[in-house]
Every structure is written in structure tokens, then in C-alpha cells.
DSSP file (Angstrom, degrees, kcal/mol; ACC not computed):
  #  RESIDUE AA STRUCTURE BP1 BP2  ACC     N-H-->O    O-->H-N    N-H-->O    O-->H-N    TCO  KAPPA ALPHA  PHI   PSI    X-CA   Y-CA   Z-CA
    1    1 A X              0   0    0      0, 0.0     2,-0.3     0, 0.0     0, 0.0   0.000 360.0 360.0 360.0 139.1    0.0    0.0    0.0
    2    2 A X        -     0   0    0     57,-0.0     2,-0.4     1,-0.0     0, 0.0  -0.705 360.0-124.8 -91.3 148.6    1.6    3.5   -1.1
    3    3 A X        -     0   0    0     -2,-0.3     2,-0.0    58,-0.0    -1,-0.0  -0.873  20.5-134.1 -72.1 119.9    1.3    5.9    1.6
    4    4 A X        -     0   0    0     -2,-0.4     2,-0.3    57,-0.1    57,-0.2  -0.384  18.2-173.1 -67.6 161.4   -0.5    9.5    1.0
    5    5 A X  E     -a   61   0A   0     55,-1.9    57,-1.5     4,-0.1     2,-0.2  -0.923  19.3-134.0-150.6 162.9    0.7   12.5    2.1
    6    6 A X  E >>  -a   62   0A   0     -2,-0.3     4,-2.5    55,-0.2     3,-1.4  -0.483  49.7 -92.0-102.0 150.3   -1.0   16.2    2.0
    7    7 A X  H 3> S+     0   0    0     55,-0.6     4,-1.9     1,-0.3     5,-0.2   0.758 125.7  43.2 -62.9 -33.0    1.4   19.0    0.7
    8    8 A X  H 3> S+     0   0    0      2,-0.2     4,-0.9    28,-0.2    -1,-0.3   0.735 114.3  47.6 -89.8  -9.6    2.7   19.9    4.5
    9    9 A X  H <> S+     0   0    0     -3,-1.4     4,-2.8     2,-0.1    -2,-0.2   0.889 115.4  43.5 -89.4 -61.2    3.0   16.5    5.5
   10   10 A X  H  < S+     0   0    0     -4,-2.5     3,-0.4     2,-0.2     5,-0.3   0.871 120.9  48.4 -36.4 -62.8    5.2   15.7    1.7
   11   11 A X  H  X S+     0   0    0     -4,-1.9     4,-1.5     1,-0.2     5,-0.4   0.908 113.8  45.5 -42.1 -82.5    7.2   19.4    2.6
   12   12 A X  H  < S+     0   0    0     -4,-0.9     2,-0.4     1,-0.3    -1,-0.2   0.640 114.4  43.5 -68.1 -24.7    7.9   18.3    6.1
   13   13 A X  T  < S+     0   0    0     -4,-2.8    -1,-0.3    -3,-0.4    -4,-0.1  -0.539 115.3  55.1 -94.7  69.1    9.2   14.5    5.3
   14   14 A X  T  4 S-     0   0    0     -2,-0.4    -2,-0.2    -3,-0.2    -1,-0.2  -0.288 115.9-127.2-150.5 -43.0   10.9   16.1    2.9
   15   15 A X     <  +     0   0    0     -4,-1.5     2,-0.3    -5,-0.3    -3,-0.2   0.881  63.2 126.8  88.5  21.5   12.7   18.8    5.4
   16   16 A X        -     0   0    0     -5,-0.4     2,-0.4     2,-0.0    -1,-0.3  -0.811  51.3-146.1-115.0 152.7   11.9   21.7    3.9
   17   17 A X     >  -     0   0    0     -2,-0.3     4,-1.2    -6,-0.1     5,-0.1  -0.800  45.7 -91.6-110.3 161.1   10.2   24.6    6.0
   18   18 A X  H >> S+     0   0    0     -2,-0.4     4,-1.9     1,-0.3     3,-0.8   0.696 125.3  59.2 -22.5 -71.8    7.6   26.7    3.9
   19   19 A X  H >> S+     0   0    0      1,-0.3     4,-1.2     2,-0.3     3,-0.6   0.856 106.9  42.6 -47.8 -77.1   10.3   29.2    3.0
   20   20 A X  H 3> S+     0   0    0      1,-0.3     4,-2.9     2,-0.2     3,-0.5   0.832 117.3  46.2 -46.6 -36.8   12.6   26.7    1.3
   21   21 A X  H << S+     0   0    0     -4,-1.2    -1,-0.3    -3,-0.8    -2,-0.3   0.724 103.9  56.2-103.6 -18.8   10.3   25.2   -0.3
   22   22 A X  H <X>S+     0   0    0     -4,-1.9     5,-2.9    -3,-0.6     4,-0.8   0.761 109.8  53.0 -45.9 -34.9    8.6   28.1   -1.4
   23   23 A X  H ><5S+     0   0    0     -4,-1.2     3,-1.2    -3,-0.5    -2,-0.2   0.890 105.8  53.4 -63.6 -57.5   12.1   29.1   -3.0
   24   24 A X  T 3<5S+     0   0    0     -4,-2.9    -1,-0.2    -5,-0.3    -3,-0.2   0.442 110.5  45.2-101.4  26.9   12.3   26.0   -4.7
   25   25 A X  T 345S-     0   0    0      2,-0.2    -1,-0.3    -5,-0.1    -2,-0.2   0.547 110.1-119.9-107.4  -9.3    8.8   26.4   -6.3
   26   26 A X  T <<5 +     0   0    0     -3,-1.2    -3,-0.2    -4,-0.8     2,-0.2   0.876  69.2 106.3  77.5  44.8    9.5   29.8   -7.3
   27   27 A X  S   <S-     0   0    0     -5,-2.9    -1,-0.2     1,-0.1    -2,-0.2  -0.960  74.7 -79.9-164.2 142.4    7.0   31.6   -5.6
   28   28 A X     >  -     0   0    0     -2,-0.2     4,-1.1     3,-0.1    -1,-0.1   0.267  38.4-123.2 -17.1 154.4    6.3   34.0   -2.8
   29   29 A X  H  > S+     0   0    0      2,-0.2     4,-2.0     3,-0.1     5,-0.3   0.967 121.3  65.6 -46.3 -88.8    5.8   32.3    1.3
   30   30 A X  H >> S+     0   0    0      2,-0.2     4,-1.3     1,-0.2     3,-0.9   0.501 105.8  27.6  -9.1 -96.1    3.0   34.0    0.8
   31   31 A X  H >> S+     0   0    0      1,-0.3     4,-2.2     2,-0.2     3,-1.4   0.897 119.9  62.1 -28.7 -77.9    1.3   31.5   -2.5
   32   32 A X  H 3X S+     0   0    0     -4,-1.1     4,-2.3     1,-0.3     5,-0.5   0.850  99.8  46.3 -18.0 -68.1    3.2   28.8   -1.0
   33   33 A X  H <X S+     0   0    0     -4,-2.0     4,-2.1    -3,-0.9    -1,-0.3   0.874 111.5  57.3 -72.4 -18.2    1.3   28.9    2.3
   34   34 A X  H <X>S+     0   0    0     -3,-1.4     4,-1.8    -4,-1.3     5,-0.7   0.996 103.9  47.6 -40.9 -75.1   -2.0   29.0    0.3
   35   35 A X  H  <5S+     0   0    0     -4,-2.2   -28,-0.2     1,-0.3    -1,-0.2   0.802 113.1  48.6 -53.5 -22.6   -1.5   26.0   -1.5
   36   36 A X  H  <5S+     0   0    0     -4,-2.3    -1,-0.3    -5,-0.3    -2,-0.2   0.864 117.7  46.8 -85.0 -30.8   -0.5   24.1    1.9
   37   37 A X  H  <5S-     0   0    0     -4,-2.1    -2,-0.2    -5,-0.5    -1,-0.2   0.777 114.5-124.4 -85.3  -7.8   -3.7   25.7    3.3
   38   38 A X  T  <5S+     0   0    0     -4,-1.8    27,-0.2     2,-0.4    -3,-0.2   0.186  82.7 114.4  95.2 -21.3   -5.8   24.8    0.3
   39   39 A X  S   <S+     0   0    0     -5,-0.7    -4,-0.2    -6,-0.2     2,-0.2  -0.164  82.2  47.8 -75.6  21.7   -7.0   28.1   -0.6
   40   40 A X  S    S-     0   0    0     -6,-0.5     2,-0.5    -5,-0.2    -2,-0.4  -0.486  71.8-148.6 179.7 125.6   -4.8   27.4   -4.0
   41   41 A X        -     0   0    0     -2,-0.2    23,-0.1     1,-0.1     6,-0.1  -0.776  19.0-127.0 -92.9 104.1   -4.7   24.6   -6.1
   42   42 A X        -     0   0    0     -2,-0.5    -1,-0.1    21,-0.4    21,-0.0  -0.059  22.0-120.8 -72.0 166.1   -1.8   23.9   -7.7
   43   43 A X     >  -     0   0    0      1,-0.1     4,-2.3     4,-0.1     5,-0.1  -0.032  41.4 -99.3 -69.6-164.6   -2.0   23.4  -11.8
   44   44 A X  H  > S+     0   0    0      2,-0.2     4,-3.0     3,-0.1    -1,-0.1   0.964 117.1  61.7 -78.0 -50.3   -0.8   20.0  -12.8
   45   45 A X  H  > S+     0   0    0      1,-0.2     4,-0.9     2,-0.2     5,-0.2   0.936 112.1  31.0 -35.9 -67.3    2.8   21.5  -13.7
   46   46 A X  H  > S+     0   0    0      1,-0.3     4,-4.2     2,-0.2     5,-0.3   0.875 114.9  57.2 -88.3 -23.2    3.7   22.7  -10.7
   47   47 A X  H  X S+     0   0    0     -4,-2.3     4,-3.6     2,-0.2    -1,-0.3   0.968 108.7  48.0 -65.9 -23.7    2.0   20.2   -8.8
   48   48 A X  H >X S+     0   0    0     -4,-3.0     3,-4.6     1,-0.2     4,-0.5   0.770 116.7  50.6 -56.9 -78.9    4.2   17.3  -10.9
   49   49 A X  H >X S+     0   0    0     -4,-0.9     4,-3.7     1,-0.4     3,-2.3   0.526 105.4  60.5 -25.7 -58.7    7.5   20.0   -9.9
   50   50 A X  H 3X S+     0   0    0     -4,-4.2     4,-1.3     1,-0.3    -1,-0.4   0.662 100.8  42.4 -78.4 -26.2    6.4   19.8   -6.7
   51   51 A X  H <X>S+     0   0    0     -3,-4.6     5,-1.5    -4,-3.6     4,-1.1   0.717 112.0  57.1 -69.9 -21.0    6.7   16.2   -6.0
   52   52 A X  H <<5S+     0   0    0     -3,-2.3     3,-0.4    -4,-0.5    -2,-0.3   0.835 106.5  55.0 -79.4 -24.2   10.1   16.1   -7.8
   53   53 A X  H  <5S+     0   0    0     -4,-3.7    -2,-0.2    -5,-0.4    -3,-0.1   0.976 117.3  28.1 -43.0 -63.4   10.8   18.6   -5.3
   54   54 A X  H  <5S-     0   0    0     -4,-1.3    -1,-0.2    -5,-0.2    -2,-0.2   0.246 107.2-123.7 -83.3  -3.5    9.8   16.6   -2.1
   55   55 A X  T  <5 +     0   0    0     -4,-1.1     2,-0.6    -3,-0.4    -3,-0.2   0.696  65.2 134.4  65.1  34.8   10.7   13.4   -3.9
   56   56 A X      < -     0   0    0     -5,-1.5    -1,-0.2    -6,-0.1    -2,-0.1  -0.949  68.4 -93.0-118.1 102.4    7.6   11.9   -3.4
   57   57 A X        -     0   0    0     -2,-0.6     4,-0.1     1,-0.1    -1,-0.1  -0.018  33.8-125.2  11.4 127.0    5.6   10.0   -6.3
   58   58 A X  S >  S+     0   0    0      1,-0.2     3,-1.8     2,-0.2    -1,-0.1   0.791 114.2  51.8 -21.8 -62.7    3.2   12.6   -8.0
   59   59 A X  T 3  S+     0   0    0      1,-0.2    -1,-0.2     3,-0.1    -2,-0.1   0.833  97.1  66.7 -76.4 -10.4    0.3    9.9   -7.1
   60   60 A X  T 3  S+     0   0    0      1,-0.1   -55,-1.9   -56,-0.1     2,-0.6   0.572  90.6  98.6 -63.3 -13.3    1.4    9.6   -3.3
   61   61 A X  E <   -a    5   0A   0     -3,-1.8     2,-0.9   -57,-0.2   -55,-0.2  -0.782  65.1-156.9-116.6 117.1    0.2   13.1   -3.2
   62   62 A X  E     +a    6   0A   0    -57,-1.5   -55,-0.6    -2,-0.6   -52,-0.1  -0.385  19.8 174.8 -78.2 114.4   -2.8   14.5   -2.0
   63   63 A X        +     0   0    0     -2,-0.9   -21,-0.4   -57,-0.1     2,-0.2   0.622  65.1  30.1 -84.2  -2.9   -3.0   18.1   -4.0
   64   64 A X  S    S-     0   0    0    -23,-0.1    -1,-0.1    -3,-0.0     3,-0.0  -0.994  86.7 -98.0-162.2 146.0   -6.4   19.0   -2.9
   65   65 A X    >   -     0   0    0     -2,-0.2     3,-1.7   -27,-0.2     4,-0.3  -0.314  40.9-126.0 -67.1 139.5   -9.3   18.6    0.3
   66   66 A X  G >  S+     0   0    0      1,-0.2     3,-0.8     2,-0.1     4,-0.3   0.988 111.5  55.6 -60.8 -42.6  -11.7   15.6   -0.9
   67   67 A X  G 3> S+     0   0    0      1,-0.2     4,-0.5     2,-0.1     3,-0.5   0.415  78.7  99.0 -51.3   0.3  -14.7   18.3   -0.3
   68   68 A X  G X4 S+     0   0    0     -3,-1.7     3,-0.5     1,-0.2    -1,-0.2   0.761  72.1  57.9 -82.0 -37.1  -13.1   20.7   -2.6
   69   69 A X  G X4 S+     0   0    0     -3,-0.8     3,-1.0    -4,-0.3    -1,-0.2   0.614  93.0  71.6 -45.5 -19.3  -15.3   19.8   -5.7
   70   70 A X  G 34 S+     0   0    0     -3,-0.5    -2,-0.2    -4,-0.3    -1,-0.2   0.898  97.6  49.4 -73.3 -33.3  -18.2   20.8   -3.7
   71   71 A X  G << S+     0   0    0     -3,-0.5     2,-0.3    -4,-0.5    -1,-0.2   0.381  86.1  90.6 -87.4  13.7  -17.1   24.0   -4.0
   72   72 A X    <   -     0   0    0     -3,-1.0     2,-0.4    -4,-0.0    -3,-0.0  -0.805  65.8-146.7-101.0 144.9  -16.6   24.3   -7.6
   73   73 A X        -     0   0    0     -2,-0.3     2,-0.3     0, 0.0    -2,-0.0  -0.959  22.8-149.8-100.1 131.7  -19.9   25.5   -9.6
   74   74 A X        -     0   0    0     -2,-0.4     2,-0.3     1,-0.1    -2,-0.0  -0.735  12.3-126.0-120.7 138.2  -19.6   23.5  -13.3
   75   75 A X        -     0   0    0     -2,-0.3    -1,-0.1     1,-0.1     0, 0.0  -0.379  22.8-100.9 -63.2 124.9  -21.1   25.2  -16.2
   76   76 A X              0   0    0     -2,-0.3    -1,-0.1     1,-0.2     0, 0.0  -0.503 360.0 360.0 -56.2 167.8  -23.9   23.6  -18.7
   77   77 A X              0   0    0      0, 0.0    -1,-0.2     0, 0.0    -2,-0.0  -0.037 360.0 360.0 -76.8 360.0  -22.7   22.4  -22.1
């Protein structure tokens, strides 16, 4: 069984605090602490970088809350 991990748990077995690892995504603390808080979803690019970052599998990582669809409204066809 593969393990998950949530973008601060993947950062933190990884050994990067916010700050570094903001650096090595190339974006403000600031954006950075969004996306660990959920209140920004990273695109599919950065989320793949961001598992080669933390060296964690791409699928090992959960990039988003499972309730998070609830809050997208989908357009008719």
C-alpha cells in the first residue's frame, strides 16, 4: 500500500520549512502557504515539480481537500 501525504506532510518528510520550499517552487511564502492551506490549487505543472521537489511520487500526493469539488460551480454544455 503507497502511503498519502498532503502538501505539508510531503514538505515536512521532505525537510523543507515553507520558506525553502517556497524558493524552490518559485513563488512568494505567501502562494506557497495558500496552496498548503488549500485556498490554491496547484496546476498539474507545478504540482508534478512539486513532487520532484519533495521526492515523493506525484500519485502519493494528495494536491487537494476531498470536499473541494463541492465548491466548484460547473457550467452547462
Amino acid at each position: 500500500m503507497n502511503t498519502k501525504f498532503d502538501i505539508k506532510s510531503a514538505r515536512v518528510r521532505a525537510g523543507f520549512t515553507q520558506k525553502e520550499l517556497a524558493q524552490k517552487m518559485q513563488m512568494s511564502v505567501n502562494s506557497y502557504l495558500r496552496y498548503e492551506k488549500g485556498t490554491l490549487i496547484f496546476r498539474v505543472d507545478q504540482a508534478w515539480n512539486f513532487s520532484k521537489v519533495v521526492n515523493i511520487p506525484f500519485e502519493n500526493i494528495i494536491f487537494f481537500k476531498p470536499n473541494y469539488t463541492s465548491s466548484v460551480h460547473l457550467q452547462p454544455a
